[in-house]
DSSP file (Angstrom, degrees, kcal/mol; ACC not computed):
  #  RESIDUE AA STRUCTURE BP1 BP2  ACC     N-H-->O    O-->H-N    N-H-->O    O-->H-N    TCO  KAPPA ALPHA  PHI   PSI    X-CA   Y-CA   Z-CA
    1    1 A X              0   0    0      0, 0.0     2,-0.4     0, 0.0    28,-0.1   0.000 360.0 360.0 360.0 135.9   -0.7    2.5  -21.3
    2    2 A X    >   -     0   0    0      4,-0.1     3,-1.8     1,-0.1    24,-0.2  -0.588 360.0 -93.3 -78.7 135.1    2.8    2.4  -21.3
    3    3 A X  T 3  S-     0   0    0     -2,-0.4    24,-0.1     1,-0.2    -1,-0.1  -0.146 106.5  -5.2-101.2 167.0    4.5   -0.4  -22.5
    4    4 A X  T 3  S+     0   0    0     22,-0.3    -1,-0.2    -2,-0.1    23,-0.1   0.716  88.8 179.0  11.2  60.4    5.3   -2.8  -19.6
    5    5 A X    <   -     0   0    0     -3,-1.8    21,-2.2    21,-0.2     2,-0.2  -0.180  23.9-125.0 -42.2 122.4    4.1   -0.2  -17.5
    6    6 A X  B     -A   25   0A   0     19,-0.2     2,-0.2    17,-0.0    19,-0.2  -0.554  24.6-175.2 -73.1 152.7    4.3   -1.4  -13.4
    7    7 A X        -     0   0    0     17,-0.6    17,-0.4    -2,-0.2     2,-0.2  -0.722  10.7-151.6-131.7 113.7    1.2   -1.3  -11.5
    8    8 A X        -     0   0    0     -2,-0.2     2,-0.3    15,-0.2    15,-0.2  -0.739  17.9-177.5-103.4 143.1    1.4   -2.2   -7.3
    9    9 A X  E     -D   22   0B   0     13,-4.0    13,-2.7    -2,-0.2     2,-0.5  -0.935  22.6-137.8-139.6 153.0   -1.6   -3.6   -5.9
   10   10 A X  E     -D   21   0B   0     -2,-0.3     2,-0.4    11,-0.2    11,-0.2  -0.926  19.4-166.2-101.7 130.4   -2.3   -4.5   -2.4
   11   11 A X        -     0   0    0      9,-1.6     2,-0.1    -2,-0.5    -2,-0.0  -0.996  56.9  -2.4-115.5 133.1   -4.1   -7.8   -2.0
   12   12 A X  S    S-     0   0    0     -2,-0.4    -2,-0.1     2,-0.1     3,-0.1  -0.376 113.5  -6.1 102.5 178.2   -5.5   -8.4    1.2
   13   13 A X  S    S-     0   0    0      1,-0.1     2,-0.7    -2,-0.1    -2,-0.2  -0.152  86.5-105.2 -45.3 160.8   -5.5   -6.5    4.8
   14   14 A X        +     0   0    0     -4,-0.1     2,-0.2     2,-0.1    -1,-0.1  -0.812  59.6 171.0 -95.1 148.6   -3.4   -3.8    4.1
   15   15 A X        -     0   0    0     -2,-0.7     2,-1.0     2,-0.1     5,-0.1  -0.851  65.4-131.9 170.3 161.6    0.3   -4.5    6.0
   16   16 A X  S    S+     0   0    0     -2,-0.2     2,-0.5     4,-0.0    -2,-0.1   0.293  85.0 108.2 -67.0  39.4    3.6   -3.8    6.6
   17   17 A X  S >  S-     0   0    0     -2,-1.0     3,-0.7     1,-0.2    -2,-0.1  -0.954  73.0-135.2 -97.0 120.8    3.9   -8.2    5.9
   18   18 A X  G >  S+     0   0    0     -2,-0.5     3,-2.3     1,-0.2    -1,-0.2   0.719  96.1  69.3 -48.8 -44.3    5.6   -8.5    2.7
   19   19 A X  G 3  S+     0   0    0      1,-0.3    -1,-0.2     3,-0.0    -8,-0.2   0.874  90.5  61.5 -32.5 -47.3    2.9  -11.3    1.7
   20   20 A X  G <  S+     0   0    0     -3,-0.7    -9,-1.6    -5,-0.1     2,-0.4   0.700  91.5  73.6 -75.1  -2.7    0.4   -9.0    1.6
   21   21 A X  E <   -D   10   0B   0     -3,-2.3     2,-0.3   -11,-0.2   -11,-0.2  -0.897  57.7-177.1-109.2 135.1    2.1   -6.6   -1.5
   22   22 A X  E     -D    9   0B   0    -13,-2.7   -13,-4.0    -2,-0.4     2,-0.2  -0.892  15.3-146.9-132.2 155.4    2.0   -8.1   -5.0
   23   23 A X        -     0   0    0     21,-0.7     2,-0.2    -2,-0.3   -15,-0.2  -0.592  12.3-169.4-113.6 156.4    3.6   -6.5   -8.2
   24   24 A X        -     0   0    0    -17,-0.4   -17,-0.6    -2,-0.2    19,-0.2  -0.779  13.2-147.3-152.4 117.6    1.8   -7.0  -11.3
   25   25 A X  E     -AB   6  42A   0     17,-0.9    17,-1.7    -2,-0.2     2,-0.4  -0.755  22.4-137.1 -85.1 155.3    3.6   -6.0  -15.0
   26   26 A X  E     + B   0  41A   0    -21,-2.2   -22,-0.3    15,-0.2    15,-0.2  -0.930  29.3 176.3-119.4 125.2    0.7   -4.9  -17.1
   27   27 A X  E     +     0   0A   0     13,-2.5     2,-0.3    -2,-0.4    14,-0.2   0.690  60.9  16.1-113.8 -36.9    1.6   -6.6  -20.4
   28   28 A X  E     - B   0  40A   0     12,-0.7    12,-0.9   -25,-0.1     2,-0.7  -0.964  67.2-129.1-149.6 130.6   -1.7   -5.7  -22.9
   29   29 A X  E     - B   0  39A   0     -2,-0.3    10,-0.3    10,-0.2     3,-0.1  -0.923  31.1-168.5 -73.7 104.5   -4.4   -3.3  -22.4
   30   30 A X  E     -     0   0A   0      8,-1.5     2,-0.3    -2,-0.7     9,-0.2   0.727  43.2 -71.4 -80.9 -32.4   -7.3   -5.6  -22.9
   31   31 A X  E     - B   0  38A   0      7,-2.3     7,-0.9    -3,-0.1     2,-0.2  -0.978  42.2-124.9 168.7-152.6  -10.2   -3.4  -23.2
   32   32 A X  E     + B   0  37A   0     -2,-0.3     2,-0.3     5,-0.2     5,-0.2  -0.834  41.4 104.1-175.8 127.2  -12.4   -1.1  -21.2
   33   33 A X  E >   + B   0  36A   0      3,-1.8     3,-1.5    -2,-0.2     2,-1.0  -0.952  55.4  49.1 173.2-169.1  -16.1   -0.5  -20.2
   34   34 A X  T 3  S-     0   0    0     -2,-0.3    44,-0.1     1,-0.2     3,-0.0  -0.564 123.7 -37.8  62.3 -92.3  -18.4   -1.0  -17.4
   35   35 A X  T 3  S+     0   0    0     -2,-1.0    24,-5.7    43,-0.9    -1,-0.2   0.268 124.0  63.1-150.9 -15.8  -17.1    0.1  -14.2
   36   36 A X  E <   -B   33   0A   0     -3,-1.5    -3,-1.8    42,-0.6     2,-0.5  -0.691  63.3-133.3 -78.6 136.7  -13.6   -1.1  -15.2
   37   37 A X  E     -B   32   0A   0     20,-0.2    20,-1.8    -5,-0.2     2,-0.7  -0.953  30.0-149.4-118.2 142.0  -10.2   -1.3  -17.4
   38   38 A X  E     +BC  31  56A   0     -7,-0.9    -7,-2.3    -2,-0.5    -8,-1.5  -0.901  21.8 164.1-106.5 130.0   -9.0   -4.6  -18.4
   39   39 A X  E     -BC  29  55A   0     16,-1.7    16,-3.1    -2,-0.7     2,-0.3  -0.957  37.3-118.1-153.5 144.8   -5.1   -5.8  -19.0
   40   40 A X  E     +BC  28  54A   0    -12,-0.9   -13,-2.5    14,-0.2   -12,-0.7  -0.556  45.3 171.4 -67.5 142.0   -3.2   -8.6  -19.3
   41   41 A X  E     -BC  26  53A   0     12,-2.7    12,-1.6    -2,-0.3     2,-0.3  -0.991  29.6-144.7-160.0 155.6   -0.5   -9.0  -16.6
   42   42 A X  E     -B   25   0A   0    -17,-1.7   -17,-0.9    -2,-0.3     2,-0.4  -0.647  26.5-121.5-103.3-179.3    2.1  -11.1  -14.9
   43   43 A X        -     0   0    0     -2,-0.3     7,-2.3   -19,-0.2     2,-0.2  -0.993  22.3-149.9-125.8 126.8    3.0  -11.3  -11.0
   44   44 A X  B     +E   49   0C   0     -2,-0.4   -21,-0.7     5,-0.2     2,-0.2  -0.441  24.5 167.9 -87.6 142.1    6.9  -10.4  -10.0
   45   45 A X  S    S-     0   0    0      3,-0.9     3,-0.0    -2,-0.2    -2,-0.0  -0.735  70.9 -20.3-145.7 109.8    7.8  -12.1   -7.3
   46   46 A X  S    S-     0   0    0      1,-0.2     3,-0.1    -2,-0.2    -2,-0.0   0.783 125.2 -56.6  55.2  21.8   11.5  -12.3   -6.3
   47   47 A X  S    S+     0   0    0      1,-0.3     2,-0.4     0, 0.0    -1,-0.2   0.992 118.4 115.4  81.2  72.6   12.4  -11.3  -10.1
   48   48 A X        -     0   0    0     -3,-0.0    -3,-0.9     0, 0.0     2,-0.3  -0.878  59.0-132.4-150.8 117.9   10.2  -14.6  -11.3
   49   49 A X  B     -E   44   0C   0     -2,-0.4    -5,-0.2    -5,-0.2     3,-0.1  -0.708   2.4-124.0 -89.2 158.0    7.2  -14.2  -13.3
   50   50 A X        -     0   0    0     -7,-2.3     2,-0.3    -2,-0.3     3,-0.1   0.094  45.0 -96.0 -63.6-163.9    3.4  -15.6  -13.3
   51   51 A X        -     0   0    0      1,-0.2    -8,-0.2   -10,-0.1    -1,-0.2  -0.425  65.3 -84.7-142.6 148.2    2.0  -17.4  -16.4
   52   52 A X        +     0   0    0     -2,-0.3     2,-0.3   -10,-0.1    -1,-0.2  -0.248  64.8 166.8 -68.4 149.8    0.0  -14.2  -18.2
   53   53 A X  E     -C   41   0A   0    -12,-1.6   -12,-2.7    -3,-0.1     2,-0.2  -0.859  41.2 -86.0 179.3 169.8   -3.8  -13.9  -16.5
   54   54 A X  E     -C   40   0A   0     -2,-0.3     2,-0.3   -14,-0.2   -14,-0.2  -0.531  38.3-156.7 -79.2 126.5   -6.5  -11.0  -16.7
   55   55 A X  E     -C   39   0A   0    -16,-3.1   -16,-1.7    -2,-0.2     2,-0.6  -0.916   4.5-149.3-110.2 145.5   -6.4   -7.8  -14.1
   56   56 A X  E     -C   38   0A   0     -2,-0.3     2,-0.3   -18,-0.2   -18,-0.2  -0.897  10.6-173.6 -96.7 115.2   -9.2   -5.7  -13.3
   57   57 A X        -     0   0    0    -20,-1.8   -20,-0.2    -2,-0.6   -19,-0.1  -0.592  18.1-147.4-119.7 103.7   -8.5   -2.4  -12.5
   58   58 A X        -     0   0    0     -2,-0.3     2,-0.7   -22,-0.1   -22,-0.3  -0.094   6.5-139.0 -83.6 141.4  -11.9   -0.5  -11.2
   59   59 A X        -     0   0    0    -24,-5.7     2,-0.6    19,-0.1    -1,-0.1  -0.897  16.6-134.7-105.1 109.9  -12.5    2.9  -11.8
   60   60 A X        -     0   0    0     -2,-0.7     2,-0.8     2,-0.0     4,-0.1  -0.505  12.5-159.9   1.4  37.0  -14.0    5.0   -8.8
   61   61 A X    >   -     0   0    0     -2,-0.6     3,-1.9     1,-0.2     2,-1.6  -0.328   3.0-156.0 -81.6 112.5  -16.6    7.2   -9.5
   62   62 A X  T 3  S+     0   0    0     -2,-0.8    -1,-0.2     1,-0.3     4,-0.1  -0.048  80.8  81.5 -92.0  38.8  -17.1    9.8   -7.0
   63   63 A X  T 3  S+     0   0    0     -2,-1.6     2,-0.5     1,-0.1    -1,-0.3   0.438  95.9  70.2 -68.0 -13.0  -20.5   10.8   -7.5
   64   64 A X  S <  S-     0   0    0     -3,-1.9     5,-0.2    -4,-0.1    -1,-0.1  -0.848  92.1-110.6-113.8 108.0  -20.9    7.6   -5.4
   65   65 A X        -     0   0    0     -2,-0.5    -1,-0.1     1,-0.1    -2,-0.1   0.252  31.5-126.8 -30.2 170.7  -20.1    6.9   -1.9
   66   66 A X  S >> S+     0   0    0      2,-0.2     4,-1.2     1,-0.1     3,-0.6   0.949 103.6  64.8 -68.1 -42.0  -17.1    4.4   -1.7
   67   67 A X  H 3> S+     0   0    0      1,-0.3     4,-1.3     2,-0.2     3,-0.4   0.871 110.3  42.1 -76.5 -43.7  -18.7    1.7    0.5
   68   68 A X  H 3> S+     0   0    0      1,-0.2     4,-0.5     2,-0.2    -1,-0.3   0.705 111.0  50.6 -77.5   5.3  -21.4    1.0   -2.6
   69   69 A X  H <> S+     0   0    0     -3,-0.6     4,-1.9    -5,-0.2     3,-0.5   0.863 109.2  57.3 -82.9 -21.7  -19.0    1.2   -5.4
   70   70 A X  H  < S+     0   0    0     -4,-1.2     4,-0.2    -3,-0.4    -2,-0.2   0.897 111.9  37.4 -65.5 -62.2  -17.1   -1.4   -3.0
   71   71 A X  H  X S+     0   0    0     -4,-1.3     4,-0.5     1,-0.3    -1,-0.3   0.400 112.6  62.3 -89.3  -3.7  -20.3   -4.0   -2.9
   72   72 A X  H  <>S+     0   0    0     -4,-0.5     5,-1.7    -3,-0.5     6,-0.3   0.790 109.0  37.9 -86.7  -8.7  -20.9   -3.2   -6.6
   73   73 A X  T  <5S+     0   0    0     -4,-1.9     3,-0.4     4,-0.2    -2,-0.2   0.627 113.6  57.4 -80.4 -13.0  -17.6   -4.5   -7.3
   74   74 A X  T  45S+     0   0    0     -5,-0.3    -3,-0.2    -4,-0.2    -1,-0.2   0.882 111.0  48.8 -84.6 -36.2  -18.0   -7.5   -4.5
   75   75 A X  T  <5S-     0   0    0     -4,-0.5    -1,-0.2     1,-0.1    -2,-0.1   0.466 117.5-116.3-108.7  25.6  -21.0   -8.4   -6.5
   76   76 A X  T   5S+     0   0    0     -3,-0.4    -3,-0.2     1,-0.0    -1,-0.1   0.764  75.8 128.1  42.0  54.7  -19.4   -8.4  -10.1
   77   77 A X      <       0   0    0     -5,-1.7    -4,-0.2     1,-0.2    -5,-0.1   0.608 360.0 360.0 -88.0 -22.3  -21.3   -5.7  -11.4
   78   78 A X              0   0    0     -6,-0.3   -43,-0.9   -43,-0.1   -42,-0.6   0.269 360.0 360.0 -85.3 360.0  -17.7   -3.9  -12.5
């Protein structure tokens, strides 16, 4: 990872309402295994950052439809 490397995540329905897009700077690569990579990160908001917390970011695998990697991640199998 590069460091302070951007990542944009959509939280929520996806839409053009600015509420629904969040920024996250990825601050630490935390580790990596399961279904998953793990990083410390803040959230930009109006040039202001969050207080550090843990992002998930889930790796795809596409041997598998989507809609069950989807409910193994709902069911915190990742």
């Amino acid at each position: 990872m590069a460091e302070g490397a951007l990542l944009d995540l959509v939280c929520g329905p996806a839409s053009p309402l600015p509420e629904t897009y969040q920024r996250y700077r990825l601050v630490a690569h935390l580790g990596s295994g399961g279904q998953a990579e793990v990083y410390r990160a803040v959230r930009l908001c109006g040039g202001v950052s969050s207080a550090p917390m843990t992002v998930k970011v889930f790796r795809v695998d596409p041997r598998r439809p989507l809609v069950d990697e989807l409910r193994s991640w709902d069911k915190g199998d990742g």
